[in-house]
C-alpha positions in Angstrom: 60.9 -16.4 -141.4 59.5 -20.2 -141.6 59.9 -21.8 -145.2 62.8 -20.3 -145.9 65.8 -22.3 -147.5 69.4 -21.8 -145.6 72.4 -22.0 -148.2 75.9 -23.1 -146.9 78.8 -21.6 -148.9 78.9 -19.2 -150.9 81.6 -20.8 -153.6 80.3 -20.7 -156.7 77.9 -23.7 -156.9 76.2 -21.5 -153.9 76.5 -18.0 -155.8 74.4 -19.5 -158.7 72.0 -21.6 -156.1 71.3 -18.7 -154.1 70.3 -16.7 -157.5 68.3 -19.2 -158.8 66.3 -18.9 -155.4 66.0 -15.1 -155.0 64.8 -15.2 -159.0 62.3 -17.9 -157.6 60.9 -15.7 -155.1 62.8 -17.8 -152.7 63.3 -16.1 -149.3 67.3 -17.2 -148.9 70.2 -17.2 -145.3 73.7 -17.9 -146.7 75.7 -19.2 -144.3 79.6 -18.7 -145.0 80.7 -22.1 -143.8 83.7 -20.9 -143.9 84.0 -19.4 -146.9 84.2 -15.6 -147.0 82.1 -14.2 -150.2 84.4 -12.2 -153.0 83.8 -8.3 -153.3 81.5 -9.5 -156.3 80.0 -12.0 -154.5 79.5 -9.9 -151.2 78.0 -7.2 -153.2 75.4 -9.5 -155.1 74.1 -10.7 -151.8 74.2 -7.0 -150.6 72.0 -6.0 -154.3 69.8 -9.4 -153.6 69.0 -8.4 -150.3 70.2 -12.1 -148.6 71.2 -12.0 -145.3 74.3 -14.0 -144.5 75.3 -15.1 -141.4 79.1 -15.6 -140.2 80.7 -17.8 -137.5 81.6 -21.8 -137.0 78.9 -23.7 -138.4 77.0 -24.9 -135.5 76.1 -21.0 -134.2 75.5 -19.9 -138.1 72.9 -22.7 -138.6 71.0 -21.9 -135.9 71.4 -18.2 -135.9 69.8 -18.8 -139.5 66.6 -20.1 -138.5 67.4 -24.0 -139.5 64.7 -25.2 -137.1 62.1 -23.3 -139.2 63.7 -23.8 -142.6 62.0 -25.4 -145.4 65.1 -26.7 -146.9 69.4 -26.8 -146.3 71.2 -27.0 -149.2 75.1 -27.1 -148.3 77.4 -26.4 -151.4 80.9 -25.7 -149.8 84.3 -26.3 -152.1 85.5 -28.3 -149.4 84.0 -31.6 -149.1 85.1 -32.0 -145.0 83.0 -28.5 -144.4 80.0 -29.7 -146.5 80.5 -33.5 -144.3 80.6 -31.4 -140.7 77.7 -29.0 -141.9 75.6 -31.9 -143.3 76.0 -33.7 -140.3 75.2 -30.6 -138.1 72.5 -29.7 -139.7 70.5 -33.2 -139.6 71.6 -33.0 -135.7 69.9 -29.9 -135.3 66.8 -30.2 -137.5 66.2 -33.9 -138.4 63.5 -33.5 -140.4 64.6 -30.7 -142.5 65.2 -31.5 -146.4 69.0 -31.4 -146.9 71.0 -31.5 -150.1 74.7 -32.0 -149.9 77.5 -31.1 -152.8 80.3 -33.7 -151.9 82.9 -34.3 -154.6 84.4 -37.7 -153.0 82.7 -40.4 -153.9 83.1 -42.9 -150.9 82.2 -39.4 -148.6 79.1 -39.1 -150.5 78.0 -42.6 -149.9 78.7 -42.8 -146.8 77.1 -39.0 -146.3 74.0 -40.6 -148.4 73.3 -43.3 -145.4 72.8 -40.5 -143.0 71.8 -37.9 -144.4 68.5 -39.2 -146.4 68.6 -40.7 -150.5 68.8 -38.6 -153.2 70.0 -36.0 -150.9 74.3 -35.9 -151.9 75.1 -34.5 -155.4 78.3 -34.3 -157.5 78.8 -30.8 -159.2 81.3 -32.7 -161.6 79.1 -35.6 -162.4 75.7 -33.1 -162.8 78.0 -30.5 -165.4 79.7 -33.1 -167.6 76.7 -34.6 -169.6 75.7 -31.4 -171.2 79.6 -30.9 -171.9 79.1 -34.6 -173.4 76.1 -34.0 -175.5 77.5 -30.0 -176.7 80.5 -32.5 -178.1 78.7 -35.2 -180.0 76.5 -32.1 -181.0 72.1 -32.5 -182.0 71.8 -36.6 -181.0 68.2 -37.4 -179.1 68.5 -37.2 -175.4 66.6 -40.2 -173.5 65.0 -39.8 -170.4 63.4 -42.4 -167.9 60.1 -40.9 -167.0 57.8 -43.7 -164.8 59.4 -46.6 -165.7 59.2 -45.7 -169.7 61.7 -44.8 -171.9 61.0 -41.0 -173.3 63.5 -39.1 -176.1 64.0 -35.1 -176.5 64.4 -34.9 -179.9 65.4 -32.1 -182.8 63.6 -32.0 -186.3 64.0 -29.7 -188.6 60.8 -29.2 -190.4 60.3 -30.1 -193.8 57.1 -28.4 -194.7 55.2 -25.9 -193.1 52.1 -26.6 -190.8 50.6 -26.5 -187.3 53.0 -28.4 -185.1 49.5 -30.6 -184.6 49.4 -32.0 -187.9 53.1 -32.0 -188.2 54.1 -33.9 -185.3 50.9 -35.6 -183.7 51.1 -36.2 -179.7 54.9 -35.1 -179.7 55.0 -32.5 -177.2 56.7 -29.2 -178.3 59.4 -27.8 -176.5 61.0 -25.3 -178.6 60.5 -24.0 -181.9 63.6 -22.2 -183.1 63.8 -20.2 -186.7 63.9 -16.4 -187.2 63.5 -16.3 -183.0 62.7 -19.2 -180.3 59.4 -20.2 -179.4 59.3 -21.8 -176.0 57.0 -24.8 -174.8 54.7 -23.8 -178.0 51.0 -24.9 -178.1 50.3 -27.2 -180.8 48.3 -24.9 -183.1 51.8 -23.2 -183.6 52.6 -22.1 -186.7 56.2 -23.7 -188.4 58.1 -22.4 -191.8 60.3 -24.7 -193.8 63.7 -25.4 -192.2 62.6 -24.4 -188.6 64.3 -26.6 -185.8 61.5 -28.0 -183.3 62.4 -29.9 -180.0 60.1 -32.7 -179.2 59.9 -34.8 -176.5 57.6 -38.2 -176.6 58.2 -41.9 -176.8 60.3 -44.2 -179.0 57.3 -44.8 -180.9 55.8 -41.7 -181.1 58.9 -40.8 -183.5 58.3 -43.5 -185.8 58.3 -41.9 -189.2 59.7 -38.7 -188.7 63.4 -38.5 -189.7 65.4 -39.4 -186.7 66.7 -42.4 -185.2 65.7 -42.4 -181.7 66.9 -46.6 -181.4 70.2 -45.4 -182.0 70.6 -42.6 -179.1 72.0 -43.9 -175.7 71.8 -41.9 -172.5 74.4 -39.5 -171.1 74.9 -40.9 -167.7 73.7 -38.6 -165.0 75.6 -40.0 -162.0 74.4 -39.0 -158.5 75.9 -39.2 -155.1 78.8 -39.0 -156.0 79.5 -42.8 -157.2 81.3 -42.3 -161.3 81.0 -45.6 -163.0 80.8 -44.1 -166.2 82.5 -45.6 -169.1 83.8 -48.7 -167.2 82.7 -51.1 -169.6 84.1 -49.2 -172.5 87.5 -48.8 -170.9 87.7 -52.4 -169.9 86.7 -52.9 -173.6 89.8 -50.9 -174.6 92.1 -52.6 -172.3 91.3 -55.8 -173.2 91.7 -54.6 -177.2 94.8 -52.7 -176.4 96.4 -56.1 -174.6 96.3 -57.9 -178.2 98.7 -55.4 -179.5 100.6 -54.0 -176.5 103.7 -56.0 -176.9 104.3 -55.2 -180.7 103.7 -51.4 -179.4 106.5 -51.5 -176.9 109.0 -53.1 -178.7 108.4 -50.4 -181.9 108.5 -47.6 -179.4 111.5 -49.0 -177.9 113.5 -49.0 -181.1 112.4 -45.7 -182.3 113.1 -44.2 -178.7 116.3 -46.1 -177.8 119.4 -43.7 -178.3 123.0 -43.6 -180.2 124.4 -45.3 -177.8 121.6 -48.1 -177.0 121.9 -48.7 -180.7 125.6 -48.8 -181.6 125.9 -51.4 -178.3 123.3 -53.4 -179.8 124.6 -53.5 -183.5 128.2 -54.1 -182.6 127.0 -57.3 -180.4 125.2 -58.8 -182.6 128.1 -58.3 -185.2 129.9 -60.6 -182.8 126.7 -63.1 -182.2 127.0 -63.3 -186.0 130.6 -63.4 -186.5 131.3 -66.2 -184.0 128.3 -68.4 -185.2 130.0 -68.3 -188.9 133.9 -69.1 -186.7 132.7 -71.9 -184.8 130.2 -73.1 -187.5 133.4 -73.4 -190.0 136.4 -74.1 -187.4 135.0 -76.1 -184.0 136.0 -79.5 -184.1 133.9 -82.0 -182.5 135.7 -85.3 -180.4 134.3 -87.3 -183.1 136.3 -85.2 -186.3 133.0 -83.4 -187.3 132.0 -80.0 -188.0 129.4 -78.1 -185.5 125.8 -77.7 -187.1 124.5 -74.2 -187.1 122.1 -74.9 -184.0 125.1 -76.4 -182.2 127.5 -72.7 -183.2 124.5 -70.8 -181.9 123.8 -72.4 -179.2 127.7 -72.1 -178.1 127.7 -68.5 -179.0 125.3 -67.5 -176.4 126.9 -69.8 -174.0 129.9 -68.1 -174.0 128.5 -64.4 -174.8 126.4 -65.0 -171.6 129.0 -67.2 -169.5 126.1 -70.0 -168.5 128.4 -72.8 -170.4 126.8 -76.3 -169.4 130.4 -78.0 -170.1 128.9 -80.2 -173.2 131.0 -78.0 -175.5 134.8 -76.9 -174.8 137.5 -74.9 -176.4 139.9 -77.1 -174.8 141.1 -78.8 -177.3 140.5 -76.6 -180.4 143.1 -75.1 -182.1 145.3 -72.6 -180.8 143.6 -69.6 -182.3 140.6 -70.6 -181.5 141.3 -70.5 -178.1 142.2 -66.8 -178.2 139.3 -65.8 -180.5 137.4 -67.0 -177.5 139.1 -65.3 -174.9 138.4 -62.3 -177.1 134.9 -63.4 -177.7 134.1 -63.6 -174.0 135.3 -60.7 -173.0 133.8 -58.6 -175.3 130.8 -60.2 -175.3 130.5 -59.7 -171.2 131.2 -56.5 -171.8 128.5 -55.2 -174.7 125.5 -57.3 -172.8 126.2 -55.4 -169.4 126.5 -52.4 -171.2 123.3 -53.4 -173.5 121.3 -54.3 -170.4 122.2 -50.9 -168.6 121.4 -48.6 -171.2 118.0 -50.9 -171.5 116.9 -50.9 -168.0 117.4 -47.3 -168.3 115.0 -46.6 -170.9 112.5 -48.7 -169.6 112.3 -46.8 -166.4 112.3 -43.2 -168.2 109.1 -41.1 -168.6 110.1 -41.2 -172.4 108.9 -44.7 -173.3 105.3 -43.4 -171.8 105.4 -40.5 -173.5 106.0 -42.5 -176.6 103.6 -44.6 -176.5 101.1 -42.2 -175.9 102.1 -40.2 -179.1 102.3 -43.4 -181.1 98.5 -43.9 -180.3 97.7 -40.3 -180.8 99.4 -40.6 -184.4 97.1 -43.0 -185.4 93.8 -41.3 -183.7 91.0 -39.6 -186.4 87.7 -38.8 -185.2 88.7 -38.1 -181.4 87.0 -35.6 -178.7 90.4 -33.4 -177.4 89.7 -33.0 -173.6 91.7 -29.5 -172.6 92.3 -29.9 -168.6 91.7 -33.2 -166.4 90.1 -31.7 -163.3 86.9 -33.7 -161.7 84.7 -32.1 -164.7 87.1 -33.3 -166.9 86.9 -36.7 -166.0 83.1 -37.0 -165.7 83.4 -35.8 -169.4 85.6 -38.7 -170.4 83.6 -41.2 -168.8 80.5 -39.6 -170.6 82.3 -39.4 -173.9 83.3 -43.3 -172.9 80.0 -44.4 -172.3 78.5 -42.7 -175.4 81.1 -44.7 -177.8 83.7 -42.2 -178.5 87.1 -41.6 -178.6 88.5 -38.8 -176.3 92.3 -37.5 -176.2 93.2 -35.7 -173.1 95.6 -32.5 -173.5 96.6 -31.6 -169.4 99.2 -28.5 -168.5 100.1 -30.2 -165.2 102.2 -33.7 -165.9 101.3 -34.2 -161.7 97.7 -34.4 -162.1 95.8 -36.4 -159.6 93.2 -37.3 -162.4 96.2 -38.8 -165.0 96.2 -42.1 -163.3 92.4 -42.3 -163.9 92.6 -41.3 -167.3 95.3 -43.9 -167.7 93.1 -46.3 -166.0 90.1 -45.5 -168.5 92.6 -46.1 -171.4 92.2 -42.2 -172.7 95.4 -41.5 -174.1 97.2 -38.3 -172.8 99.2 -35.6 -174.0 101.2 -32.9 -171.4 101.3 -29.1 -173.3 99.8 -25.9 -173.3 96.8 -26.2 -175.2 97.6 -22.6 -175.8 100.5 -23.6 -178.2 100.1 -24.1 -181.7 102.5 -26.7 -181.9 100.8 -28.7 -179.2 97.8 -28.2 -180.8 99.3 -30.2 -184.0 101.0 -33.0 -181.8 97.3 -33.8 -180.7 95.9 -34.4 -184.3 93.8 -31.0 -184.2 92.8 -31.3 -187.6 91.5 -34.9 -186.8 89.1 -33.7 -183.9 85.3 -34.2 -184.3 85.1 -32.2 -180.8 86.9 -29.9 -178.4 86.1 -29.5 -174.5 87.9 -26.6 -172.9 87.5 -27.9 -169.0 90.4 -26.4 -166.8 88.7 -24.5 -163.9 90.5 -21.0 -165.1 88.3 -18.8 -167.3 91.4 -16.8 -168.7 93.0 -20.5 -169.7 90.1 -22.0 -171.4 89.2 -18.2 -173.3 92.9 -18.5 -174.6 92.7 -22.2 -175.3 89.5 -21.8 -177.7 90.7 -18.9 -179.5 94.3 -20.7 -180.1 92.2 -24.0 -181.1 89.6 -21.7 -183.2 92.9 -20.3 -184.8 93.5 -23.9 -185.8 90.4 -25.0 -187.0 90.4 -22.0 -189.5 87.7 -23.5 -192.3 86.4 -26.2 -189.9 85.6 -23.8 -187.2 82.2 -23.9 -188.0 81.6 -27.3 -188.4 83.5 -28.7 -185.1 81.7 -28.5 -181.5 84.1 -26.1 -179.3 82.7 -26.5 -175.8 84.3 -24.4 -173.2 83.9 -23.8 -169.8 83.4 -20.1 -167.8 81.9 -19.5 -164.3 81.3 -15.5 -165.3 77.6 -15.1 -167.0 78.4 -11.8 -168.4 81.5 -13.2 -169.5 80.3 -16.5 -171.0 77.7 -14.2 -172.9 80.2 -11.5 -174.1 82.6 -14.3 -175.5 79.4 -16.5 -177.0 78.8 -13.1 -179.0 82.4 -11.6 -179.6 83.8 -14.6 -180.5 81.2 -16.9 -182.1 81.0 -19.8 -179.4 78.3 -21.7 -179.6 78.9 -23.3 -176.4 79.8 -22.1 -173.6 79.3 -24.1 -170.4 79.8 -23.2 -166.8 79.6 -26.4 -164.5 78.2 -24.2 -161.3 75.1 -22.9 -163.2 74.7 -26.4 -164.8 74.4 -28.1 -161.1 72.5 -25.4 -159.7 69.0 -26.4 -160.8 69.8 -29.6 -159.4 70.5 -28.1 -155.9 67.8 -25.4 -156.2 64.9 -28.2 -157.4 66.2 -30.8 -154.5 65.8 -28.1 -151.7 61.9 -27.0 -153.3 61.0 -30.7 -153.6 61.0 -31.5 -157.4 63.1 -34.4 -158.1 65.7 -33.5 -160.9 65.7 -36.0 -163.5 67.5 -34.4 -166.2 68.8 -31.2 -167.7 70.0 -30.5 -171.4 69.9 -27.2 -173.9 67.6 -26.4 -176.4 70.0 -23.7 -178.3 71.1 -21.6 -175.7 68.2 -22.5 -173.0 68.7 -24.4 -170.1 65.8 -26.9 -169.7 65.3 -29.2 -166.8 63.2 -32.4 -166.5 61.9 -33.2 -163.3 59.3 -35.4 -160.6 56.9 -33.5 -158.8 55.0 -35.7 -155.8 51.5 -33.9 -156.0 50.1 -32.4 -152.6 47.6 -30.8 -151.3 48.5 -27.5 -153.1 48.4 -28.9 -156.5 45.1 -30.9 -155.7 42.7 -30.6 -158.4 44.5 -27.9 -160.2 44.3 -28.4 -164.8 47.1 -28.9 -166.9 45.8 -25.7 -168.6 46.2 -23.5 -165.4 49.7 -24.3 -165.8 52.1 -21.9 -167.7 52.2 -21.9 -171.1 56.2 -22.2 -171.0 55.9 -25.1 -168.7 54.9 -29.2 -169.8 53.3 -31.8 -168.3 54.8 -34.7 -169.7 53.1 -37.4 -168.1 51.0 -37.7 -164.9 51.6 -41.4 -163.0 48.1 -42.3 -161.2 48.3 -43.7 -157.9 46.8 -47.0 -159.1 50.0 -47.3 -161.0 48.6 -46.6 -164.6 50.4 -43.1 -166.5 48.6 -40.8 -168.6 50.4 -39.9 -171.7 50.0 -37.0 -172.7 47.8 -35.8 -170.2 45.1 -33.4 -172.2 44.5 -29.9 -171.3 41.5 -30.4 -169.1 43.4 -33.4 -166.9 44.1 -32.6 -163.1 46.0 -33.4 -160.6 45.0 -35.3 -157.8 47.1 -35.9 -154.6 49.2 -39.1 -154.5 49.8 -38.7 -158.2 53.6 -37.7 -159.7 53.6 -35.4 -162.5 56.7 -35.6 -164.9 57.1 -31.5 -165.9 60.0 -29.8 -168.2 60.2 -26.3 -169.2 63.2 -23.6 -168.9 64.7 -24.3 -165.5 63.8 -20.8 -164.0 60.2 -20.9 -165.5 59.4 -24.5 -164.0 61.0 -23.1 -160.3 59.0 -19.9 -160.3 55.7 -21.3 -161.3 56.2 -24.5 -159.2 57.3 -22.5 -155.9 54.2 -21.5 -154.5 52.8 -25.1 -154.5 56.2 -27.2 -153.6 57.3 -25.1 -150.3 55.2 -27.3 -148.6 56.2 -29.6 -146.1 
């Protein structure tokens, strides 16, 4: 069974990996790293006809052939499983191509020096840019191919014509009108109003109508290291510093309580009456009156008992002397009791809570981000990066991920996005955007119908992302409810996983309508020696082909072929490229 590629875990990152392969043609050994597969699960593998191996990881690995695999690709929910089978399985096979999930980022650095580059992947940080770009909806998507800078770009067309004479050397992706036409030769036929994707250089898109210039890339951050969006929060704290003082002391006077308020009013009554008293009846040694400054200055002297012994009731008049017995006590009294009920509020949840709705009042134009779980955070930093302004609405107030938010300057909100009211509190009918992230699919369904609910005429006009694992159900709600997007983050990462353990190196993935595509590097061997672009698929495209004397051939033409050394830059529909690229890559 040599050339065969051994899966570990069988969560759902490695459901979805192990079904990309056996679609492939893929001959596939699940190893249950400890995770025993569900009834659904159990029974795909069963239908698939994978053989999965049980027992501690060691025995499993090499019960499943790992000395004569092709590739290990170890995707276990538990990041200390996926470190000990890593590890064991670079022991046992050193020269076998391994590709780790690991969620932690210090685990996956430290995993990266030992386990080879390129080799540890974040599910969270693979998932969240096409979360990011379903949000900010049809924007350009660029993509570093060989050192250039290249942009996946939608036009609608504006006359009809041959996409040659349309678009020139823009290579077609995806023609999408009455139907979708994918990877499309150029002699294909457009109407007026059909949306075509296009994918070619900055330059190549001068004159049509869309601003490539403008587009910035979704970060695509890999082994496991998020710096997303650091600039722009440090941007935002340095901007919310200006103003953070005048913020506190508003929200401390609209949240401060009856009795907070009643102590502060009555004492300064008495600040103000004893100014006026020994402003019109203190008698200095010299016969003269005090000067404001000088009754002031008194007053909090004796209100705070700090008296420096340059003024003295002494010898003032009798009743003067027992207005200030009067006024000391009483003033003692109302600052304890002023600083008590202050110290209180300032160490109460409530004074964050409203701040955060303060700055939430005042938000139009935001991206609501509903559930803050590692997805959910790769999508902030995304949304961060990209220059917008995200809210995030979270169930739990415990959240590991609040303190990061906080850090990134998101403001959030603790409700049940289920709840209309909550809903409201979060400025709703301000939202350009709504991501649906927690990790339930029940949750998120009732979250984006409650939200739809709330949309009512904008419903069609606002990006609803949300996020299901289920295919069939993702599918039954995109067509019994109207979503347009519907996301899961395992089947997202997947193509990474599935393309790093065949050999293509992933550089991308984003959706043309409701198709997946991938972008990816191909190192050319032996196999693919001498083989023309036009023996290729006709849903599969050679972007560019990098010669190894360093020069790139854009576009390559139909009658260019490989030669070994050379590394092709291909894109098509994720399961197209794998299939037709399998043969040729499974080598070692």
């Amino acid at each position: 069974m040599a050339g065969h590629v051994v899966v570990c875990g069988i969560g759902a990152v490695g459901l979805r990996t192990v079904e990309q392969l056996h679609a492939a043609g893929v001959e596939t050994v699940v190893v249950d790293a400890g995770e025993r597969p569900g009834a659904v699960a159990g029974h795909l593998l069963e239908l698939w006809g994978v053989r999965r191996v049980p027992g501690r990881p060691r025995d499993a690995l090499v019960e499943a052939g790992i000395e004569q695999a092709a590739a290990v690709v170890v995707v276990p929910d538990d990041d200390l499983v996926a470190t000990e089978c890593a590890l064991l399985a670079r022991r046992l096979a050193p020269e076998v191509r391994l590709v780790v999930r690991v969620a932690n980022p210090a685990v996956g650095r430290a995993l990266a020096g030992v386990t080879g580059p390129n080799s540890v992947l974040d599910v969270a940080a693979l998932a969240a840019p096409s979360v990011v770009e379903a949000c900010l909806g049809r924007r350009p998507h660029p993509v570093e191919l060989a050192g250039r800078t290249f942009v996946v770009a939608t036009i609608d067309a504006t006359r009809p014509g041959i996409l040659r004479d349309l678009f020139g050397d823009l290579a077609p992706l995806a023609v999408t009108g009455a139907g979708q036409e994918i990877c499309p030769g150029r002699d294909h036929e457009v109407a007026v109003g059909d949306r075509v994707t296009l994918i070619g250089t900055p330059e190549q898109f001068a004159g049509h109508p869309v601003d490539v210039t403008a587009s910035r890339p979704v970060p695509q951050v890999r082994r496991g290291a998020r710096t997303a969006g650091a600039e722009r929060a440090a941007r935002l704290a340095e901007e919310g510093g200006r103003t953070s003082l005048l913020l506190v002391l508003r929200t401390l006077l609209a949240e401060a309580e009856r009795p907070l308020k009643v102590t502060l009013c009555v004492l300064l009554s008495v600040f103000a009456i004893s100014v006026f008293v020994l402003r019109a009846g203190y008698v200095k040694t010299d016969g003269s009156h005090m000067t404001w400054v000088d009754a002031v200055y008194f007053t909090v002297e004796t209100i705070g008992t700090v008296g420096y012994g340059d003024f003295s009731f002494a010898e003032q008049q009798t009743w003067l002397r027992v207005y200030a017995i009067g006024m000391m006590f009483l003033g003692v009294v109302l600052a304890a009791v002023l600083f008590s009920l202050l110290t209180q509020l300032l160490v109460s949840s409530g004074i964050e809570r409203s701040v955060g709705r303060r700055r939430i009042g005042s938000m139009r134009g935001h991206v609501l981000v509903v559930g803050l779980g590692a997805v959910g955070i790769g999508v902030l930093e995304g949304l961060l990066a990209a220059g917008a302004r995200p809210l995030v609405l979270e169930r739990d107030g415990t959240n590991r991920h609040l303190a990061r938010a906080r850090e990134l300057g998101v403001p959030v909100v603790t409700g049940d996005a289920t709840d209309a009211a909550v809903l409201a509190s979060v400025n709703l009918d301000e939202a350009v955007a709504v991501a649906v992230m927690t990790s339930d699919d029940l949750v998120n369904i009732e979250a984006g119908l409650a939200v739809r609910d709330q949309l009512g005429e904008r419903w069609d006009s606002v990006p609803v992302v949300l996020r299901v694992f289920d295919r069939d159900l993702s599918e039954a709600v995109e067509e019994g409810f109207g979503f347009r997007y519907v996301r899961s983050t395992a089947a997202l990462a997947a193509p990474w996983f599935v393309g790093a353990a065949l050999g293509l190196d992933v550089l991308g993935t984003f959706y043309v309508e409701h198709t997946p595509f991938m972008i990816g590097k191909l190192a050319v061997g032996a196999a693919l020696d001498g083989l023309a672009m036009r023996e290729l698929s006709a849903r599969t495209r050679v972007v560019a082909l990098a010669h190894r004397d360093g020069t790139l051939d854009y576009p390559p033409r139909r009658d260019t072929r490989f030669t070994e050394g050379d590394e092709a830059y291909v894109v098509g529909p994720y399961q197209e490229l794998l299939t037709l690229l399998r043969p040729r890559i499974m080598e070692p």
